[in-house]
C-alpha positions in Angstrom: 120.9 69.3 92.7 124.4 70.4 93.2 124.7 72.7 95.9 127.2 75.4 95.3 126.8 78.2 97.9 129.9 76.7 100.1 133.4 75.6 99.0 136.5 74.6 100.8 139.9 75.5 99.0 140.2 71.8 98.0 136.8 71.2 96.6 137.5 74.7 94.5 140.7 73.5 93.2 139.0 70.1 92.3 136.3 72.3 90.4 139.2 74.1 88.6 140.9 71.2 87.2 137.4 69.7 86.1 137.0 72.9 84.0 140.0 72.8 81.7 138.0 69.8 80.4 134.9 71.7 79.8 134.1 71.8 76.0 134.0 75.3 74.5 131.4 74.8 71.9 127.6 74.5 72.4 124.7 72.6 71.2 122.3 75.2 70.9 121.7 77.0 67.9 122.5 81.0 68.5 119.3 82.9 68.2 118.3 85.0 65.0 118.4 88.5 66.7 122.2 87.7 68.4 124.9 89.5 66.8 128.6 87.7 67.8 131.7 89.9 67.1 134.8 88.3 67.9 138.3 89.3 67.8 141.9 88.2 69.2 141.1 88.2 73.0 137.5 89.6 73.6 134.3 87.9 72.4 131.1 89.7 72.3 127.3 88.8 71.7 124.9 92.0 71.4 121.2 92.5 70.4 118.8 95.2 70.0 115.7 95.4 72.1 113.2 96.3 69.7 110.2 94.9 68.5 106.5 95.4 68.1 105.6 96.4 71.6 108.0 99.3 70.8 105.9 100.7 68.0 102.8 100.4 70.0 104.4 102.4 73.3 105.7 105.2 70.9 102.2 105.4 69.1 100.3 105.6 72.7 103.4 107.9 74.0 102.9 110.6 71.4 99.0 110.6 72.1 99.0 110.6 75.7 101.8 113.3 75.8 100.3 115.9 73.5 96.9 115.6 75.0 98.4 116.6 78.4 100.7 119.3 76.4 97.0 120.7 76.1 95.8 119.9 79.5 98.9 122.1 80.5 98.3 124.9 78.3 94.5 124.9 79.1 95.7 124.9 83.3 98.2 127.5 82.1 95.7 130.1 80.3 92.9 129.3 82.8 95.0 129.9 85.7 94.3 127.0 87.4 97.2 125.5 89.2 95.2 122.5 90.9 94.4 121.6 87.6 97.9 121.2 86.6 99.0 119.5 89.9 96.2 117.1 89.3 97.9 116.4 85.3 101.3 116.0 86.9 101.0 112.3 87.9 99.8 112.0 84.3 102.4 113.6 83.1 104.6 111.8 84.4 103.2 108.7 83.2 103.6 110.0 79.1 107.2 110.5 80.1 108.1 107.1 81.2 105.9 105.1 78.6 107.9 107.7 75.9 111.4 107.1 77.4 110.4 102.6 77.3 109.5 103.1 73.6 112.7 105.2 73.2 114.8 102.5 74.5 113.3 99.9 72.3 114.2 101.6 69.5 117.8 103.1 70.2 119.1 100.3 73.1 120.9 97.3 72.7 122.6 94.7 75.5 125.7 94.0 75.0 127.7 90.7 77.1 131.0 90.6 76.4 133.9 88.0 77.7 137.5 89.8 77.6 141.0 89.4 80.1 139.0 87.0 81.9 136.2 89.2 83.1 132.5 88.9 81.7 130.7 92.6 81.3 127.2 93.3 80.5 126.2 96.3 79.3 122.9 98.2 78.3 122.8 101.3 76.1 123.2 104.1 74.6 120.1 105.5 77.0 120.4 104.6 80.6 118.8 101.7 82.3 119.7 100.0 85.3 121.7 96.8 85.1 125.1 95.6 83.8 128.3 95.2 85.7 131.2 92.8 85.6 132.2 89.9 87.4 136.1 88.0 87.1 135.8 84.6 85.7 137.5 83.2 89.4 133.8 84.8 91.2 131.6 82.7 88.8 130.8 79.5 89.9 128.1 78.5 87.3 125.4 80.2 84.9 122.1 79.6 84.6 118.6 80.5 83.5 115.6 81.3 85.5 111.5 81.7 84.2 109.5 84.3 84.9 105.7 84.1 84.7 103.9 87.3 85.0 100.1 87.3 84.4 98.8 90.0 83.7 95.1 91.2 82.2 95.8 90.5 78.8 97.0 87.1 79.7 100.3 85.3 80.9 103.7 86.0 79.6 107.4 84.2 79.8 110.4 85.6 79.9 113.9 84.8 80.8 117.2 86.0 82.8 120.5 84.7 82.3 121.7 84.1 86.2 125.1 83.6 87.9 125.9 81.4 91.2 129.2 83.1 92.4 131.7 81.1 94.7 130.2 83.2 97.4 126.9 81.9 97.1 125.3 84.8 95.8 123.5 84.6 93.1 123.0 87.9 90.5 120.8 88.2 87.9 123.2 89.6 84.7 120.6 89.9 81.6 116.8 90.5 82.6 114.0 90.4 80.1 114.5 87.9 77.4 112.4 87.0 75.4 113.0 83.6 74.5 114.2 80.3 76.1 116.7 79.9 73.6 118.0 82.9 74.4 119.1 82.1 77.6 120.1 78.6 76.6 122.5 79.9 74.2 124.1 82.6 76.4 124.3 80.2 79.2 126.2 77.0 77.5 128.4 79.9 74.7 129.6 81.5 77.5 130.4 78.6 80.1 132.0 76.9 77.4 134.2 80.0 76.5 135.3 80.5 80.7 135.8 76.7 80.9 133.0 76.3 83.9 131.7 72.8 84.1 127.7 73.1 83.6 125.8 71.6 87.0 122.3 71.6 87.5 121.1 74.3 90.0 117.9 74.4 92.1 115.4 76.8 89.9 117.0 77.1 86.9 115.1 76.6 83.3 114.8 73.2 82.1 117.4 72.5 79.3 
């Protein structure tokens, strides 16, 4: 594997010459839920979260929140402010499970490539994540695999990753779903910033 966590100003301008020869196109079909708008000097891929899970979290939501609306009113009439405190944790639980299924079905991600400078972006409701990085701090893009198991079995998903000529690494697009998602993001948008693709230690098999 190519390590790129240290360069000398000759081996960067070596790597800069190699990358004017790096094709612009990729291989890998773009993904059914991707949205591309491109115009004159700005090139933009966006997709909306939502799916299934999303209908199941509002469902559960709604019933978890209205049966504490009435644990509330009965700690309210009863006078019982222990009993309240108690409901708060819970509370608090229907609130965050109601604000996930709200994202799903009002948030999309947008990563855009524009005056040199890639920017992701997550919205319109807030959720940590996004930022921009200039095309001269990104060394190379790649995918990483997450495995979480959990009790109703093991899941997959993917984040789109960035070495920067530091020799940082930052994660720019958590929680994809699919490999090809990643795939496509990584090799559309190296290709677009001219960055020669190397293979790097923990990334997703291509």
């Amino acid at each position: 594997m190519l390590d790129l966590r240290s360069r000398d100003p000759v081996a960067d301008e070596a790597l800069d010459r190699l990358t004017k020869a790096a094709p612009a196109a990729t291989s890998v079909p773009m993904p059914e839920k991707f949205v591309v708008d491109e115009r004159p000097g700005r090139f933009e891929v966006r997709w909306r979260w939502f799916g299934f899970s999303h209908v199941f979290l509002g469902f559960f939501s709604l019933v978890w929140n209205g049966f504490m609306v009435m644990w509330f009113g009965t700690a309210l009439i009863e006078k019982e402010p222990m009993m309240a405190l108690f409901g708060s944790l819970h509370a608090l639980a229907g609130l965050t499970v109601g604000y996930l299924a709200l994202t799903g079905f009002t948030n999309s991600t947008r990563v855009s490539l524009e005056n040199g400078q890639l920017t992701v972006k997550h919205g319109p409701l807030p959720w940590p994540g996004g930022g921009s990085w200039r095309r001269d701090e990104l060394a190379q893009l790649y995918g990483e695999e997450d495995v979480r198991r959990g009790r109703n079995g093991v899941s997959i998903v993917y984040t789109l990753a960035a070495m920067l000529r530091d020799g940082r690494r930052v994660k720019l697009v958590k929680g994809l779903a699919e490999k090809a998602q990643v795939l496509w993001l990584e090799r559309t948008f190296e290709g677009r910033m001219q960055i020669v693709d190397v293979p790097v230690t923990g990334e997703v098999r291509k």
